[in-house]
C-alpha positions in Angstrom: -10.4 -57.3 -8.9 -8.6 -54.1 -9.3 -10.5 -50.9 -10.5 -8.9 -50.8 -14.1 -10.1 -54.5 -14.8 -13.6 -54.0 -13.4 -14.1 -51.2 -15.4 -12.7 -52.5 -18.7 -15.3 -55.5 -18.1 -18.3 -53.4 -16.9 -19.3 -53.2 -21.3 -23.0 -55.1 -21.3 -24.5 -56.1 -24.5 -26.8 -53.2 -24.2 -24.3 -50.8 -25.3 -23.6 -52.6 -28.3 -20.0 -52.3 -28.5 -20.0 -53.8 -31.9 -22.7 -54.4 -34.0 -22.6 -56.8 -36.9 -23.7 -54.1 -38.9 -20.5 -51.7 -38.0 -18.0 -54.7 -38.5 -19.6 -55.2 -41.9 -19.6 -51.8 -43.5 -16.3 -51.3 -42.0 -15.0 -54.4 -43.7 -16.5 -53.1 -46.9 -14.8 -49.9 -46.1 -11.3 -51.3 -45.6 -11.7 -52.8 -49.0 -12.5 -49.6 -50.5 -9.0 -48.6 -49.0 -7.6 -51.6 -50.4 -8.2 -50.5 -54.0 -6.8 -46.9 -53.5 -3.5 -47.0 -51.4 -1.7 -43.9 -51.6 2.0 -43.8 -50.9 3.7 -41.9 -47.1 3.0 -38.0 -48.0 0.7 -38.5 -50.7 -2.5 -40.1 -49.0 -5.0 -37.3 -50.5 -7.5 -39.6 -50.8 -7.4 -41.8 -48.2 -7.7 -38.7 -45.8 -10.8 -37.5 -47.8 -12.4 -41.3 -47.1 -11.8 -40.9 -43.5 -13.3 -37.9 -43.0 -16.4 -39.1 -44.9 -16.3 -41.8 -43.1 -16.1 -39.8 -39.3 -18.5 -37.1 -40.0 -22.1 -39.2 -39.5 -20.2 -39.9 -36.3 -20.5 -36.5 -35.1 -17.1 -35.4 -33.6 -16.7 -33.0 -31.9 -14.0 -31.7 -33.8 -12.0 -33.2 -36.7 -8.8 -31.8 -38.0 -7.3 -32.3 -41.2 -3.9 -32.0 -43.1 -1.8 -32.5 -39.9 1.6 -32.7 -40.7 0.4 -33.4 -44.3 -2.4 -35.5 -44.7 -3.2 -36.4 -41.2 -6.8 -36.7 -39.4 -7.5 -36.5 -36.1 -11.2 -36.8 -34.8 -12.1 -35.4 -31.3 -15.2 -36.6 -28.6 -15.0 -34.5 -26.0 -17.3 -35.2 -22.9 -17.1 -31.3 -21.6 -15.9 -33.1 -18.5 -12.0 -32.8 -17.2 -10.5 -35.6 -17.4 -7.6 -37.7 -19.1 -7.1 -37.3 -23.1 -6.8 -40.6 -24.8 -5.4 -40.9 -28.5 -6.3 -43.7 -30.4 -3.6 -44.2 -33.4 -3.5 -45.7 -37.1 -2.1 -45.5 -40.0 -2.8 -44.0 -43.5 -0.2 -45.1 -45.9 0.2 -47.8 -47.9 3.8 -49.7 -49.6 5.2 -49.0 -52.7 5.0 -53.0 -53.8 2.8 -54.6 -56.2 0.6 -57.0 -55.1 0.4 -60.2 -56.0 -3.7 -61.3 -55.4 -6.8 -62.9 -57.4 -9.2 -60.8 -54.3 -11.9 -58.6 -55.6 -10.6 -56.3 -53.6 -6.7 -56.3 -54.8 -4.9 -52.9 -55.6 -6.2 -50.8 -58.7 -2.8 -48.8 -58.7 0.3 -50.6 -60.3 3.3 -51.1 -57.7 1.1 -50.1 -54.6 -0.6 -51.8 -52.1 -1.9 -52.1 -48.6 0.6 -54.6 -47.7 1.3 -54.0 -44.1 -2.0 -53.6 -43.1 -2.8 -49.8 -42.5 -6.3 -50.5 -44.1 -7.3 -53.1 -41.3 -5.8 -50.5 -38.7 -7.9 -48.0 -40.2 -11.3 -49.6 -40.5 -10.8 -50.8 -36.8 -10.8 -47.2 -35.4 -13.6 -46.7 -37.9 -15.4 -49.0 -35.6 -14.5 -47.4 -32.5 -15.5 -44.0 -34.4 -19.0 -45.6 -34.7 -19.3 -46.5 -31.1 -18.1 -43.0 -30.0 -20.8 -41.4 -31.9 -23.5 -43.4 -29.9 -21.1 -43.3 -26.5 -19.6 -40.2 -25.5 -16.9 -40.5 -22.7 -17.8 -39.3 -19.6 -14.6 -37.7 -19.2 -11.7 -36.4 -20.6 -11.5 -36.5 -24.4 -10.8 -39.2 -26.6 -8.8 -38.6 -30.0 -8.5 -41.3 -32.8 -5.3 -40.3 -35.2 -5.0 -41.3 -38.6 -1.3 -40.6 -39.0 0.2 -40.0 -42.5 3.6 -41.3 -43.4 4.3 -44.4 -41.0 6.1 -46.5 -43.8 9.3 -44.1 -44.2 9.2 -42.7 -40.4 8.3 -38.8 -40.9 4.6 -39.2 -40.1 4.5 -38.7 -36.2 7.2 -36.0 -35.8 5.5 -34.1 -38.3 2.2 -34.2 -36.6 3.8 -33.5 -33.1 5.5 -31.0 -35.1 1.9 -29.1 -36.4 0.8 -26.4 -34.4 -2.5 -27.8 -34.0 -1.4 -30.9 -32.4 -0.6 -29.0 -28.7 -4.7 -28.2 -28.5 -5.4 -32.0 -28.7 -1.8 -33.6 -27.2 -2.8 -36.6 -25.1 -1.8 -37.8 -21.8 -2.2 -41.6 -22.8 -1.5 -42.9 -26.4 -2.3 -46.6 -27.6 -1.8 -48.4 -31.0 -1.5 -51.8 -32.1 -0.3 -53.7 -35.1 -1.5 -57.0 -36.3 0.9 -59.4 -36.5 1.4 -62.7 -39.0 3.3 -65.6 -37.6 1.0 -65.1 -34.5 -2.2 -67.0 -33.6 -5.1 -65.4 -34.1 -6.9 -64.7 -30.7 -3.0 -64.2 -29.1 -1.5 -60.5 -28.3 2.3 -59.7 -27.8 2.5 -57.1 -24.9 5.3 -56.4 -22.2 6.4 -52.8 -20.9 9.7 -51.3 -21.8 10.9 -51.4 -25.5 8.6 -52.9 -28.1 10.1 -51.7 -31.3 14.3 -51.1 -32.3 15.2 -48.4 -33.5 16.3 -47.9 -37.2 17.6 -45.7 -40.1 18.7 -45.7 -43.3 22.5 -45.1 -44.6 22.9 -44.1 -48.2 26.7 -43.8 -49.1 27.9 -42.4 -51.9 31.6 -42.9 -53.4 33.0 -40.3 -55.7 36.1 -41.4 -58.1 36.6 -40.5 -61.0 35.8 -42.1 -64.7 38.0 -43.6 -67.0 38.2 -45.9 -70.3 37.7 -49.1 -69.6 41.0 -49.9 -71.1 43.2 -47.5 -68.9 41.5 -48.1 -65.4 44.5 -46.7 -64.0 43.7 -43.6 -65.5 40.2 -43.3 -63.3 39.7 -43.2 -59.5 37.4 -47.0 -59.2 35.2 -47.2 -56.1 35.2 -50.8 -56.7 37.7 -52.0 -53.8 35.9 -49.7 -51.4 32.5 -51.1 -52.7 33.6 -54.2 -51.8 35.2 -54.1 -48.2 32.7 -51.9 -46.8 29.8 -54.4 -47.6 30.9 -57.1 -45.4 32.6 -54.4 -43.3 29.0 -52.6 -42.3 27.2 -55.7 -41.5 29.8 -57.0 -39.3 29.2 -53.5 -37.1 26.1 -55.6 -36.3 26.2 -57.7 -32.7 23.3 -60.0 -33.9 22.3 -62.3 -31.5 18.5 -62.3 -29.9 16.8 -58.7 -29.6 16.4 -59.1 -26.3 19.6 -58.5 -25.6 20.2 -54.7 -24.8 23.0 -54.9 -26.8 21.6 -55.8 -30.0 22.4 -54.5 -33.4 21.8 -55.5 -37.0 23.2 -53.6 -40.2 21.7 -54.8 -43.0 23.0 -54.0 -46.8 19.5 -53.3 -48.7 21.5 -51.7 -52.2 24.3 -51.0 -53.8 25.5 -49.9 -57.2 28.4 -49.1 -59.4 29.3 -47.0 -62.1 27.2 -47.1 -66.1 26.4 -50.0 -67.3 28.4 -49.8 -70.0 31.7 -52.2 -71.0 33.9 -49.2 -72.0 33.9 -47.5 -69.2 35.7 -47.9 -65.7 33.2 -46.8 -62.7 33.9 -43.4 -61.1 31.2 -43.7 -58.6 29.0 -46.1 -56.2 26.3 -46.4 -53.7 25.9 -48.4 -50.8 22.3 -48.2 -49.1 21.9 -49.9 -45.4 19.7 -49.9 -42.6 20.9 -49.8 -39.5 19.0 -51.3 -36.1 19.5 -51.3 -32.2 17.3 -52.7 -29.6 17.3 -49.0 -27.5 17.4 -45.5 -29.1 21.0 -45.2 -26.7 22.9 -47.8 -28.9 22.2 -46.1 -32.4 24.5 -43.2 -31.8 27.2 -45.9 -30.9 26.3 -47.8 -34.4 26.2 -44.5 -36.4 29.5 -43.5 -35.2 31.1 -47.1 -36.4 29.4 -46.9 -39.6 30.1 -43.5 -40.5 34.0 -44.2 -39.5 34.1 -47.1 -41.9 33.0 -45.1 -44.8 35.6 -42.9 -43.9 38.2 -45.1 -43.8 37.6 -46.5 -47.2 37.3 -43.7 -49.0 40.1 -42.4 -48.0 42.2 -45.3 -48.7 40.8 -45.4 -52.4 41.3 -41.4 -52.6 37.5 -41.3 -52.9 35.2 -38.2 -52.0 31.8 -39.7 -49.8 28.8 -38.2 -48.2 26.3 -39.8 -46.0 22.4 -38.8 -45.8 20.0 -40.6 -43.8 16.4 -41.3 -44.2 13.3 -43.1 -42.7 14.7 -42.5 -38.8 12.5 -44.6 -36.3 13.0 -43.5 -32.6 12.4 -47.1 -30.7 9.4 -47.7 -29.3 8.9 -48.1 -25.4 6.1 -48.6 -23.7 4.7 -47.1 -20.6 3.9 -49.1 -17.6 0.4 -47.6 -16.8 -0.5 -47.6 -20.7 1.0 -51.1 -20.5 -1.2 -52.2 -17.9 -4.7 -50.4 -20.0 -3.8 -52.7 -22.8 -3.4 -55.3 -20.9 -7.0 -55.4 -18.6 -8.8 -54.7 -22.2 -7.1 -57.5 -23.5 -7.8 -60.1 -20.8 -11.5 -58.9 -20.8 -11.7 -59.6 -24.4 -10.1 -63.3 -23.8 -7.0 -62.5 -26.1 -3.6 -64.6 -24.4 -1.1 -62.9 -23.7 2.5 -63.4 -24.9 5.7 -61.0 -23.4 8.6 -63.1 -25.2 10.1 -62.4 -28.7 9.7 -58.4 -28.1 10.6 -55.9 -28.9 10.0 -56.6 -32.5 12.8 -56.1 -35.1 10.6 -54.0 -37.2 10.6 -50.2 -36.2 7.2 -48.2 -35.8 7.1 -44.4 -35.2 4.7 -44.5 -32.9 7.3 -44.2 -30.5 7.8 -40.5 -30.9 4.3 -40.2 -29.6 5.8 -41.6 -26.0 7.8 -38.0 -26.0 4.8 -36.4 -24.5 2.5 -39.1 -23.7 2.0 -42.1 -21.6 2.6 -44.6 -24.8 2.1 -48.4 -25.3 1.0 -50.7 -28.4 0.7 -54.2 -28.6 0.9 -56.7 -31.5 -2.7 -58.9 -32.4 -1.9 -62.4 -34.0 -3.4 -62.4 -38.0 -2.9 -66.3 -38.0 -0.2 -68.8 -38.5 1.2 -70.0 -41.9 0.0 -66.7 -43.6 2.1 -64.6 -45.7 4.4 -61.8 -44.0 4.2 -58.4 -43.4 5.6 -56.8 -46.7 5.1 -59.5 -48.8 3.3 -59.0 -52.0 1.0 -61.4 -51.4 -0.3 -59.9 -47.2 -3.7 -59.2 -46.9 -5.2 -58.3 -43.2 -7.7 -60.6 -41.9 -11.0 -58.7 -41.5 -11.7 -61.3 -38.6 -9.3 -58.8 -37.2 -11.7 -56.0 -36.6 -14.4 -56.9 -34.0 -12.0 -57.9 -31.3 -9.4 -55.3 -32.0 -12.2 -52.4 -31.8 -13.7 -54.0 -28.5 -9.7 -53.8 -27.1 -9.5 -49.7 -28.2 -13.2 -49.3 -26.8 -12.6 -50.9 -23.2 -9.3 -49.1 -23.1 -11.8 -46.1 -23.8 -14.1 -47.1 -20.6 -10.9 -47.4 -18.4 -9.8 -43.7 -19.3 -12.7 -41.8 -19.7 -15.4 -43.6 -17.7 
């Protein structure tokens, strides 16, 4: 047995990794988040429940409003050592859900449909068994990161200041994952989420009466070759391949809706995807030369803006390997095919400066999707996910 594994196993009962009691309040807890979800950039209140929530834990330190609304809690053993970051999330989806739950959304067209609640209450746990066991060693941080959903969250707390007094050597996350069995992980070093961003086109004409089109400068033609002409940038095939790429067409719109008059402006909105960070230059290039292309044959002004970029996510081999002896201790199977996922995380940016790995914990077959309006985490989630953090915590800090 190799010193990693022994130590993630050496927990006994007596310390009371989880108690019943912690798993319930913090169940009751994510529902409390559940009612309130706040938005990326706007989660006020969800930041304030946190901190009520990690004081009787006695931190060390906790900081506040990182790179907006973010909360980082510190236990420090006073001992050198390795810093470990812990990582969730604060925001919540700009959907309304669809649910008969006590519990459901109080806030029209928002909701806690990806599952940030569940990754919050879990640290919570682990916030409750670091205020009854200090590390030995090192310090251990758990981030509640603001803004996940559109991708600005982590460079913006790498970006505060603060963050260089408490930047960590090894940073872990996880997301729970529908479509997977429950009691199953998805883990595997190298790249575990593509990269993504999004494309908003617009096309500049020129208006005219609906009657005398010529008159006008239409966008229309250009609308309609660059739709099928963006997606086919995409390779497709599986995203395994390091070649991978996927465009997808999530809007577009043309002129007033109005009978009388001919359109003299459009917008295309698409996300673009690669497996590896090193393939999105290649896809933003093609893109980018497309719009051209068509707008100039239609004597159209464009501009291009993007939004929500997602660096991919790779995990690191030694981070990789912390996961993966908590994980095994905690009899949770362990699955390496289908990754990385499709679905782009921005924890990645935390692998910059940091040692970085997440993995993906089965919510359950035959249950709704990520995103749908229907999601709801499964608090069964919490025990077993806190126990993972908390041995990863033994392995690291002793």
């Amino acid at each position: 047995m190799n010193l990693l594994t022994r130590i993630a196993m050496d927990l006994t009962d007596d310390m009371q990794m989880v108690p019943d009691r912690d798993v319930a309040e913090m169940t009751e807890w994510r529902w409390q988040l559940h009612r309130h979800p706040e938005l990326s950039g706007q989660e006020v209140e969800t930041a304030n429940r946190v901190i009520a929530m990690l004081s009787p834990t006695q931190p060390d330190e906790i900081l506040t409003g990182l790179g907006g609304h973010g909360v980082a809690a510190v236990y420090d053993s006073a001992n050198a050592g390795t810093t470990l970051m812990l990582r969730c999330e604060l925001d919540a989806l700009p959907i309304q859900e669809i649910s008969s739950r006590p519990y459901r959304s109080t806030v029209p067209g928002k909701a806690h449909l990806c599952g940030h609640d569940g990754h919050m209450a879990i640290l919570a746990t682990v916030a409750r068994w670091l205020g009854r066991n200090r590390p030995r060693q090192g310090r251990v941080i758990l981030m509640f990161q603001p803004a996940e959903e559109d991708g600005s969250g982590a460079a913006k707390v790498i970006a505060d200041p603060r963050f260089a007094k408490i930047r960590p050597d090894v940073a872990l996350a996880l997301h729970n994952y529908p479509g997977l069995a429950r009691g199953m992980a998805m883990l595997a070093e190298g790249p575990m989420n593509c990269a993504s961003r999004g494309m908003k086109i617009i096309l500049t004409g020129r208006t005219a009466h609906a009657s005398q089109p010529e008159h006008g400068i239409s966008p229309a033609n250009a609308l309609a070759e660059l739709i099928p002409r963006l997606t086919a940038l995409g390779t497709g095939g599986a995203v395994s391949d390091p070649d991978f790429s996927l465009v997808t067409i999530t809007h577009a719109s043309m002129g007033e809706q109005a009978f009388g008059i001919a359109p003299g402006e459009a917008q295309i909105w698409a996300t673009l995807r690669t497996r590896q960070d090193s393939g999105m230059d290649r896809l933003v290039t093609e893109a980018s030369r497309a719009v051209a292309d068509a707008a100039r044959e239609s004597t159209l002004e464009f501009a291009i803006s993007w939004h929500d970029v997602f660096q991919h996510c790779e995990n690191d081999p030694e981070a990789t390997e912390i996961l993966r002896n908590a994980l095994l201790a905690e009899d949770i199977a362990i699955r390496a095919d289908g990754l990385p996922m499709r679905a782009s995380e921005d924890f990645g940016r935390f692998g910059g400066g940091a040692r970085a790995a997440m993995f993906l914990l089965g919510a359950g077959q035959d249950v709704a999707s990520l995103h749908n309006p229907d999601y709801d985490f499964p608090d069964a989630l919490i025990a077993p996910a806190a126990r993972v953090f908390i041995r990863c915590v033994a392995q690291v800090t002793g």
